[in-house]
N, C-alpha and C positions, 0 to 999 in steps of 0.2 A: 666848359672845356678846359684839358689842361696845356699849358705849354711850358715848355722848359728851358731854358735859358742859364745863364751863370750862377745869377742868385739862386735857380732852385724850381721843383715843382711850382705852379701857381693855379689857381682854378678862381675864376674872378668873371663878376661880371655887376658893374653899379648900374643894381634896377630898383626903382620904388615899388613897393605892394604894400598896400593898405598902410600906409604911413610908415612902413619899414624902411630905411633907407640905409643900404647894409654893402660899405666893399667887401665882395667875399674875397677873402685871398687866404692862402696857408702859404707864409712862409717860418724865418728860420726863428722867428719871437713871438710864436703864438704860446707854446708851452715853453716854461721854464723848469728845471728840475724840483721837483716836488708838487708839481701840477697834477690837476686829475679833473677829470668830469664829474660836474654837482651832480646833483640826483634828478634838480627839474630838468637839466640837458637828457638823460638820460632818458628822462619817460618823454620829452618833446621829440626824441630822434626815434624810437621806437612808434610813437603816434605818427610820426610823418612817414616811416617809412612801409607801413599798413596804408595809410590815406593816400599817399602821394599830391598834398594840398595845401595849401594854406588858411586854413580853420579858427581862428586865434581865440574864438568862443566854446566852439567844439572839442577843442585842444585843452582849454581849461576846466571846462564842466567832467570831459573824460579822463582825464592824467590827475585832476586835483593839483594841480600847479595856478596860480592866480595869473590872469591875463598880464599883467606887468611881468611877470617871471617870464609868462611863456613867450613873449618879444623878447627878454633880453637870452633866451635860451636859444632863442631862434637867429638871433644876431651871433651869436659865439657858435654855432654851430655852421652855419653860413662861413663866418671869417676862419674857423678851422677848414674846414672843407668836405665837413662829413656832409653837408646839407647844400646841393645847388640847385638856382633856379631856371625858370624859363625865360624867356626871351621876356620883355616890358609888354605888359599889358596880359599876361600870361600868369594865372594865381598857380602854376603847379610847381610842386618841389619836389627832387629826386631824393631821396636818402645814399650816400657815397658808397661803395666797398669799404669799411672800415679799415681794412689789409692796404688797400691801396693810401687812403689816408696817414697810416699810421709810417708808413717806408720814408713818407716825406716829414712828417710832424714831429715824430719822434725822435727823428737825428739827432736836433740839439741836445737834447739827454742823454742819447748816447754817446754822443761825444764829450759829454760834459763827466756823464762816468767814468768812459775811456779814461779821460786826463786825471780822473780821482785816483783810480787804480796804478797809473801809469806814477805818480805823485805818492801813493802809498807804496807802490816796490820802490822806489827811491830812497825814500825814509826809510823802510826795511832794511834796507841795502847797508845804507848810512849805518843805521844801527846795529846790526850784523856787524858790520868790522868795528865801530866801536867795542863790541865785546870780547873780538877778539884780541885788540889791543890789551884793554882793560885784564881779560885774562892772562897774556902775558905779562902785565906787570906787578899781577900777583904771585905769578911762580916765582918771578925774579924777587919780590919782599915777600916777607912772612908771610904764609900760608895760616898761621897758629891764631890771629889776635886779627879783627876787625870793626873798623867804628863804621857805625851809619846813623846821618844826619836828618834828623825831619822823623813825625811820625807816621807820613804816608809809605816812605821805602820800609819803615820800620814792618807795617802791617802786612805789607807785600814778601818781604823777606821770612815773618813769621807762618804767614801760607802758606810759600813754597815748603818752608821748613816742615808742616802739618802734613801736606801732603805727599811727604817723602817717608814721615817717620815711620816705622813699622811695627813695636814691640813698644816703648813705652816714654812717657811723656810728664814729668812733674813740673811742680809749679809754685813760688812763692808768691804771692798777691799783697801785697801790704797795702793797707788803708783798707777804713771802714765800708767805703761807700764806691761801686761804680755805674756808671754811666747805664740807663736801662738799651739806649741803643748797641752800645759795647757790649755787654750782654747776650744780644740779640744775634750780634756776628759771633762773639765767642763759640754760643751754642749751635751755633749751624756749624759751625769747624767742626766744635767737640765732637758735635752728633756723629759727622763722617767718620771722622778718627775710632772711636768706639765703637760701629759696625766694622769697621776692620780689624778688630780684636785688640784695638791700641788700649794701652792700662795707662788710665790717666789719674794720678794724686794732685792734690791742690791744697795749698796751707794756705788761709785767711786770716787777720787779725781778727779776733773777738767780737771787735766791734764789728763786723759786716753780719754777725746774728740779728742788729737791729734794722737791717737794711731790708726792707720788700724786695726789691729786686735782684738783691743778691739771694734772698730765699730763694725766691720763686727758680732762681737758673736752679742754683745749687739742687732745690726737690725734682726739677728735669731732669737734670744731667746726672743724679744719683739713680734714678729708675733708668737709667740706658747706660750706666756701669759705672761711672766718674765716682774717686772716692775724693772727701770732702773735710778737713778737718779746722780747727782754729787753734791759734797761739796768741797771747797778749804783746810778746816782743818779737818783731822781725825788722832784719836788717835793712833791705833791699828787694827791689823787684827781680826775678831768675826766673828762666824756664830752660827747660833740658830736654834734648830731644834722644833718644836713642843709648845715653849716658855717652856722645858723640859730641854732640851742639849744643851749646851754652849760650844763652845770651842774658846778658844782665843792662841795669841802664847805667845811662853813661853819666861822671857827677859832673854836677850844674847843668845838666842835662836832663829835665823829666824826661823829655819826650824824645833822645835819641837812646840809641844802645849800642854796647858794645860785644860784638861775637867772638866767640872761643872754640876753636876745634883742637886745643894744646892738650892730648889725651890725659897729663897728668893735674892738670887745671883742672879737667872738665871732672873727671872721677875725685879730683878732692870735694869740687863744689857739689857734686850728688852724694856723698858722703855726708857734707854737710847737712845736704835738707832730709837723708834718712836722720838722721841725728834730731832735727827739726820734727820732721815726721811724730817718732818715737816720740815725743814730751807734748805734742800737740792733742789738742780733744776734739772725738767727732763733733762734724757741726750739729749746731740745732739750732733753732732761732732762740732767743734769750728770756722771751713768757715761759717756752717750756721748761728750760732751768731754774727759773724762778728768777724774776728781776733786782730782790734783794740780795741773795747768792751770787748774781754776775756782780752788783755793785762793788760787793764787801768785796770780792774778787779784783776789781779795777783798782780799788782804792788800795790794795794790800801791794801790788805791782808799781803803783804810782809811788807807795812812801818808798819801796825797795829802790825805785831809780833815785829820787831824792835823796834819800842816805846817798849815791853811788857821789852826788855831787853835780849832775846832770843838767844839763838847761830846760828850760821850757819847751823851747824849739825841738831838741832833741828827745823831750820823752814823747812829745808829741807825732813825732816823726815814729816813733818805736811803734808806738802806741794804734799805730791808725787813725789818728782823731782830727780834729783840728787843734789849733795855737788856743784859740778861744775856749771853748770846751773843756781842754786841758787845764787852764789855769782856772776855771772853774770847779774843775773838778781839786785843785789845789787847795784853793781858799776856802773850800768846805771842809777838808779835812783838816787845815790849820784852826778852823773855828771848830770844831769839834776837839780837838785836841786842847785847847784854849790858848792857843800860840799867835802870837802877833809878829812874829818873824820865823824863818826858816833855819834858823839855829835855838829857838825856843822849842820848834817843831820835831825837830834831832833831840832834841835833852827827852822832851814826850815821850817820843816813839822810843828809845833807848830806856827810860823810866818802865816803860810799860812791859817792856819785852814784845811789841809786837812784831819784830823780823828777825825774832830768835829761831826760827823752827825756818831756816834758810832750806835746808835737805828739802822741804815738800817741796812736790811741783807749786804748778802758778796755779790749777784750778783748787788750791786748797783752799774754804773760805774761812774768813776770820772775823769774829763777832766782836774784833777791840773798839772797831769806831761806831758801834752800834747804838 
């Protein structure tokens, strides 16, 4: 039976059957949020409530629930209150209105949501006027020039920016190699953006021809419209939204960037990468060009920063490569050259004329160090 009192519904009654010895009670700690009914409870309440009995062999052999499961199925179903018994000495079991059970059982959940909700407009709230604040104190400073820190706002900021752009979208990428999960997200962006007719360009250094996983996007994302090209020198990381929004990264800074809506900022830096554009070559991965033509190719770019006077750090920064690699790639051309310093290296390359023919582009290759 049930009775109600302050703490709540209760339906109770401590009786033993067949070694069961079970307070049935429901009150306000039987479920807690993310509770649910197993599956042997399930098919024990549907067996009892066809039998109206207590079975615990019958129960087993018919439901495929093992006699240990179907006691401890029959105990939580009892202390919920889906399952009451008879009087002592009485094997019959009722199965509950589950409606009526559930008005008393479920409260805590409900209330526990309540307070989630009621907790989440708060936070809302909060944050709402944070931004409005926030907004006004951008109207009051510069509108033109903004830094953001961390590369999670970064990503966030670059979304919203995708999902605004409408007509066209370019892109500088320096270094050889990215990430295949980066990739993964890039391409789901891309993918949207070019169903909506967006014209997306992207400049890569050279070296991301040797990269798997910059192929594999690159051949996706050129069959659903993306055009794709490589340079041996780039500056900096840039992307451009609209010839609007600019964002570059910020120095000393991998991972934060700096935004630009300064219209004459943003239209010199699109200028520039048309400029970039124009001198860069479509991609392909670097077997198809032939691996000795990319080489002779590296190696004629690398003597040209040398001559300029250039560090390591910095051609390598140009370059897309690593520190390592790079100077690798040094020491091979000084041995080829037969230079044991980098002023014997300059007399060579100057000897020889090999950065006489400066007018070609970069993809011109050259058979000196052959």
């Amino acid at each position: 039976m049930f009775e109600c009192d302050e703490g709540g519904a209760r339906a109770h009654t401590g009786v033993k059957s067949e070694g069961l010895m079970v307070e049935q009670q429901t009150d306000d700690n039987v479920f807690a949020v993310g509770d649910t009914l197993r599956a042997e409870e399930v098919a024990v309440y549907r067996w009892l409530a066809l039998h109206g009995r207590l079975d615990p062999a019958s129960m087993a052999e018919e439901t495929g629930v093992d006699a240990t499961a179907v006691s401890g199925a029959v105990e939580r179903l009892v202390r919920i209150g889906l399952v009451h018994r008879g009087e002592e000495g009485d094997d019959r079991l009722w199965a509950v209105d589950p409606h009526l059970v559930a008005a008393v059982t479920t409260a805590p959940v409900e209330r526990a949501i309540a307070e989630q909700q009621t907790r989440l407009r708060l936070f809302q709230d909060q944050f709402a006027q944070l931004a409005v604040d926030y907004d006004e104190a951008r109207r009051s400073a510069s509108k033109d020039l903004e830094t953001i820190p961390g590369l999670t706002h970064v990503r966030a900021a670059l979304n919203r920016a995708a999902e605004q752009c409408r007509e066209d979208m370019v892109t500088v990428q320096p270094g050889g190699t990215r990430p295949p999960e980066v990739l993964q997200d890039a391409l789901r962006r891309d993918s949207q953006m070019l169903a909506r007719g967006v014209r997306m360009r992207t400049v890569y250094h050279h070296t991301a021809r040797f990269n798997s996983p910059s192929q594999a996007y690159v051949a996706t994302a050129s069959a659903l419209g993306g055009e794709y090209r490589t340079a041996h020198q780039l500056v900096g990381r840039m992307i451009i939204f609209d010839r609007e929004l600019a964002f570059m990264t910020r120095r000393n800074d991998r991972l934060g960037a700096v935004v630009v809506r300064e219209p004459s900022v943003v239209h010199f830096l699109y200028e520039l990468f048309e400029q970039l554009w124009s001198q860069a070559q479509p991609f392909s991965d670097a077997a198809t060009d032939g691996l000795e033509a990319v080489a002779k190719d590296l190696d004629r770019t690398i003597l040209r920063l040398l001559s300029s006077g250039l560090k390591d750090e910095t051609i390598a920064r140009r370059l897309g490569m690593s520190l390592r690699t790079t100077r690798k790639h040094i020491a091979d051309m000084m041995q080829a050259l037969g230079a044991e310093s980098r002023f014997q290296a300059g007399v060579a390359v100057s000897a020889r004329g090999l950065l006489n023919d400066d007018e070609e582009p970069d993809g011109a290759p050259t058979t000196a160090l052959a």
